[in-house]
C-alpha distance (Angstrom), angle and dihedral (degrees) to the residues before:
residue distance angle dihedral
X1 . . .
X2 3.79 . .
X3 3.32 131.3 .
X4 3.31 106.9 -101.4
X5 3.76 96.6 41.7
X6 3.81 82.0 55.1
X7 4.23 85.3 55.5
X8 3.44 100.5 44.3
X9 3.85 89.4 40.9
X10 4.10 85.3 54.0
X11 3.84 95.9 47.7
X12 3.87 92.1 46.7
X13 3.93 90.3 49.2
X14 3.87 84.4 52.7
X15 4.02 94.9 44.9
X16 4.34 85.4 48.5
X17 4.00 86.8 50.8
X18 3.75 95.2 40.8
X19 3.70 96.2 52.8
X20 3.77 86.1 44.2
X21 3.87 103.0 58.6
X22 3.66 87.6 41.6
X23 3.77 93.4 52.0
X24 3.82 85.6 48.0
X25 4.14 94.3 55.6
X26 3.72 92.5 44.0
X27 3.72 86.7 48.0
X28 3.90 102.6 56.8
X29 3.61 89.3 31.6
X30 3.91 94.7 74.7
X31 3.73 94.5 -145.5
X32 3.97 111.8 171.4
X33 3.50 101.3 -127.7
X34 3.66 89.9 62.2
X35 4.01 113.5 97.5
X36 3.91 90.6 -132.0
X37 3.60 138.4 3.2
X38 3.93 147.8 -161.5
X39 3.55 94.4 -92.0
X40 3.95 98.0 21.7
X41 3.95 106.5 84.7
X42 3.37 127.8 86.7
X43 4.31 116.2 -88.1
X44 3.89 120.5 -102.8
X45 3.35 123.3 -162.0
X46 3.89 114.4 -61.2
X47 4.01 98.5 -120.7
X48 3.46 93.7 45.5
X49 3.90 88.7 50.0
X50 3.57 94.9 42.6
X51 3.29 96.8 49.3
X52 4.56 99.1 41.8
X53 3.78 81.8 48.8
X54 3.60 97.5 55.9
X55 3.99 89.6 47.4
X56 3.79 93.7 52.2
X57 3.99 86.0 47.5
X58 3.63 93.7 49.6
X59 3.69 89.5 46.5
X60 3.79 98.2 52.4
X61 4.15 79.6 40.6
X62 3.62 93.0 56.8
X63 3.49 102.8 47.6
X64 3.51 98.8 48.8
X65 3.54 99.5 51.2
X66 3.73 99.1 35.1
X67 3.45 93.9 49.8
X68 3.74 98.9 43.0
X69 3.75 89.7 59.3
X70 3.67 119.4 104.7
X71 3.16 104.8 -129.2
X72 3.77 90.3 54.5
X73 3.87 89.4 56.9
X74 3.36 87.1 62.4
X75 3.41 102.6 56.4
X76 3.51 95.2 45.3
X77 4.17 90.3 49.5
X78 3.97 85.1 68.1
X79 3.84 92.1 66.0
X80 3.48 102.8 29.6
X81 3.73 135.6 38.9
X82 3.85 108.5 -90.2
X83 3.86 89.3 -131.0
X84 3.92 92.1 64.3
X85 4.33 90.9 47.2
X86 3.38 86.5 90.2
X87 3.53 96.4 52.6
X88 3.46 100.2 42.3
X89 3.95 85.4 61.7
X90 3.35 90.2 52.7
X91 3.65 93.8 54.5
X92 3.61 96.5 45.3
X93 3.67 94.1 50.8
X94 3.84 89.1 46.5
X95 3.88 85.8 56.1
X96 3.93 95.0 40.2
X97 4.10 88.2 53.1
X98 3.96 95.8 38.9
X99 4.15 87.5 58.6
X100 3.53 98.2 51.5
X101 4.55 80.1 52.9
X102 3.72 81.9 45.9
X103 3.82 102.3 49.8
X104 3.78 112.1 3.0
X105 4.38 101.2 144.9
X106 4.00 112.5 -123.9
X107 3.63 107.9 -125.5
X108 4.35 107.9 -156.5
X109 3.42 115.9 -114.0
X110 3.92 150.4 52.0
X111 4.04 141.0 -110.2
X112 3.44 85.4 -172.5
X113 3.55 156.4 -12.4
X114 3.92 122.7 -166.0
X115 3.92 108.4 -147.4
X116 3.56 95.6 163.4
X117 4.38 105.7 95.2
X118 3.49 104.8 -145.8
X119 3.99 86.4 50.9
X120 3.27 96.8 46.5
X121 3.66 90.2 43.7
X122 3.56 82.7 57.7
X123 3.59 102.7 53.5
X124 3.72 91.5 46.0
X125 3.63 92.4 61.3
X126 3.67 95.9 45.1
X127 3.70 75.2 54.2
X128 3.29 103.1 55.7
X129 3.59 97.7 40.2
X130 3.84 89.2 55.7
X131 3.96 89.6 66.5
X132 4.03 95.7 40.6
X133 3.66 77.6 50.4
X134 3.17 99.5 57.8
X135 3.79 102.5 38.3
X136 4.23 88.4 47.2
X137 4.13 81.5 60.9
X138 3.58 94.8 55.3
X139 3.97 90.7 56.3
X140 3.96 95.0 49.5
X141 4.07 84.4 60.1
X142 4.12 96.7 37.9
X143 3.86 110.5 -77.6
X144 3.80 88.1 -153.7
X145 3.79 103.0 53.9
X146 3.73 87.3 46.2
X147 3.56 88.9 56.8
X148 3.66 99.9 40.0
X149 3.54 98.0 -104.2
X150 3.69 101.2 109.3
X151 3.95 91.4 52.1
X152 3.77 92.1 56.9
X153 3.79 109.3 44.8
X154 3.99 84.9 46.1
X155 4.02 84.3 53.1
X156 3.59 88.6 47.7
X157 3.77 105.9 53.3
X158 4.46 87.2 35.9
X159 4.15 91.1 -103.7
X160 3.61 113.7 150.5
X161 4.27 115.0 -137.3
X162 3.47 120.3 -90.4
X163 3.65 106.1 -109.6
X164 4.29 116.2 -101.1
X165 3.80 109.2 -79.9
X166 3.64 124.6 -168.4
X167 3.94 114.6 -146.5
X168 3.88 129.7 162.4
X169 3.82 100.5 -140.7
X170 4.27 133.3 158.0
X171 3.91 108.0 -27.1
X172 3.87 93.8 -2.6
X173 4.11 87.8 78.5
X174 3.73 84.4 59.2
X175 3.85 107.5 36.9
X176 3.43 125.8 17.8
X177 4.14 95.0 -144.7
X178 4.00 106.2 36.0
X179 3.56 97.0 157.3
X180 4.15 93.9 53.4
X181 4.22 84.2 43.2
X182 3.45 84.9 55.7
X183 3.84 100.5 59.8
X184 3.65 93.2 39.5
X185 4.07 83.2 66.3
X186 3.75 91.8 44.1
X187 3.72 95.3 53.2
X188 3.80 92.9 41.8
X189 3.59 107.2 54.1
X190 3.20 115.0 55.6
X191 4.02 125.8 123.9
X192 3.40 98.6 -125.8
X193 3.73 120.9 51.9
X194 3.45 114.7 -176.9
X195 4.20 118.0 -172.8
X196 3.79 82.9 -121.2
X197 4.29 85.0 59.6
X198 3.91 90.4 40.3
X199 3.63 94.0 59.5
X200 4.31 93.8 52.8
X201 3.69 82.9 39.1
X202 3.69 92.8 59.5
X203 3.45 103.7 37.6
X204 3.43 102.4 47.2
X205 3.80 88.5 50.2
X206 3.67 87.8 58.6
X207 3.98 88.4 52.0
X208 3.73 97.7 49.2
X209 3.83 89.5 46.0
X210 3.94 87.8 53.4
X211 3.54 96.0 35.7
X212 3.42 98.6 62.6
X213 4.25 91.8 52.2
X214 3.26 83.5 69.8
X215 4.00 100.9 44.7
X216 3.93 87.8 42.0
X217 4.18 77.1 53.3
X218 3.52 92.1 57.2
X219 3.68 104.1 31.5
X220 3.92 83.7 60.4
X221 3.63 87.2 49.0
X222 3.82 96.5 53.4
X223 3.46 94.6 36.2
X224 4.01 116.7 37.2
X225 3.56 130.7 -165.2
X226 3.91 89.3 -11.7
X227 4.13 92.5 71.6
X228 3.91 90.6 42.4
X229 3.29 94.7 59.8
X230 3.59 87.9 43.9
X231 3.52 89.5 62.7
X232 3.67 100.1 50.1
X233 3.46 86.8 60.8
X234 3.85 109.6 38.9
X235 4.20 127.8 49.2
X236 3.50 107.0 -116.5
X237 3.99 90.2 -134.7
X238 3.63 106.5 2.0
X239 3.37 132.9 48.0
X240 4.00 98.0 -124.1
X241 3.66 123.8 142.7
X242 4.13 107.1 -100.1
C-alpha cells in the first residue's frame, strides 16, 4: 500500500467518523430541522426494540474495546501498514456509531419532557457544552493522532512518530478521562427524554464505565508507576478530591 493511498485512506476514515459523531449529537438532540430523531419515529414492539438495541450497543461495544486492545493492534499491523491502524479504528468506529443513527428501535414512551423554556434552555446548554467538552479534550491530548491523522501525514512525508509522552495538561489535571465525561453530559441532558433515549443513555454509560477498566488496564501497562500515581491523584471521571 503506498503512501498516499495510506493518506487518503486515513483522511476518508476521519471524514466517515466525523460525519458519524455529528450525526449521533444531532440525533439525540431532537433538533427540528433534523428529518428524524431519537424520540421522533414511530414505536415497535418493545422485545424487538430491546433486543436490536442491545445488538447495535454491543456492536459499537465490541469494536471499540476489542480493537483498542494491544494485542489486537498487533495483529492487525501484520496486514496492514501500522500507520493506517489508527485510521482503520477510526473508520470502524465511525461505521459502528453511524448504524446505531441508522437503525436504533424507538421504544414509546417518556421519563421526561421539560416544557418549561428557561429549563429546557438550561438543559440544552448543559447539553451542548457536554459535546464541546468533550471534543476541546481531545485537542489538549492531539486531536489528530487520536484520529489517525498524525500517523499518516508523518508516513507520508517519511517522519517517524514521536515516541508516547505522558503530560497532565487543562482538564486532564482534574479528570483522568475528559473526553468520555464529556459524552456522559451530552447524552444526559437533554429536555426530552424519551424511553427509546433512556435505553442508549444507559447502556452506553455502562460501556464507557467498563471501557475505561480496561484502558486504565493498559494505560498502567504502557506506562508504569508514572500512571499509578496519576491515579492516586486524579478522579477517573469526576473531579473529586481522592
Amino acid at each position: 500500500m503506498s503512501k498516499a493511498i495510506i493518506f487518503i485512506y486515513g483522511v476518508l476514515a476521519y471524514a466517515v467518523a466525523l460525519i458519524a459523531q455529528v450525526w449521533f449529537i444531532l440525533y439525540i438532540g431532537e433538533w427540528e430541522f433534523m428529518p428524524t430523531s431519537i424520540s421522533a419515529q414511530r414505536p415497535v414492539p418493545l422485545s424487538s426494540a430491546v433486543m436490536i438495541n442491545l445488538a447495535l450497543v454491543l456492536v459499537f461495544a465490541l469494536q471499540h474495546s476489542v480493537m483498542a486492545r494491544p494485542s489486537f493492534k498487533k495483529h492487525l499491523s501484520k496486514i496492514m501498514p501500522q500507520a493506517a491502524e489508527r485510521s482503520t479504528y477510526v473508520l470502524f468506529s465511525g461505521v459502528a456509531l453511524g448504524l446505531i443513527c441508522l437503525y436504533w428501535q424507538p421504544i414509546e414512551g417518556f421519563l421526561w419532557r421539560v416544557d418549561n423554556e428557561p429549563v429546557k434552555g438550561l438543559l440544552i446548554a448543559g447539553y451542548i457544552f457536554g459535546w464541546l467538552f468533550s471534543l476541546f479534550s481531545t485537542f489538549i491530548i492531539n486531536h489528530f493522532e487520536l484520529f489517525g491523522l498524525q500517523q499518516i501525514y508523518l508516513n507520508l512525508i517519511n517522519k517517524p512518530e514521536p515516541p508516547v509522552c505522558f503530560k497532565e495538561k487543562l482538564l486532564y489535571k482534574f479528570v483522568r478521562h475528559p473526553i468520555q465525561l464529556g459524552v456522559l453530559i451530552g447524552i444526559w441532558l437533554t429536555p426530552v427524554m424519551s424511553y427509546s433515549h433512556l435505553m442508549l443513555s444507559i447502556t452506553l454509560s455502562i460501556y464507557i464505565f467498563i471501557g475505561l477498566r480496561y484502558e486504565e488496564r493498559d494505560l498502567v501497562s504502557a506506562l508504569g508507576n508514572t500512571y499509578k500515581e496519576y491515579q492516586k491523584r486524579v478522579g477517573m471521571l469526576f473531579p473529586f478530591p481522592k
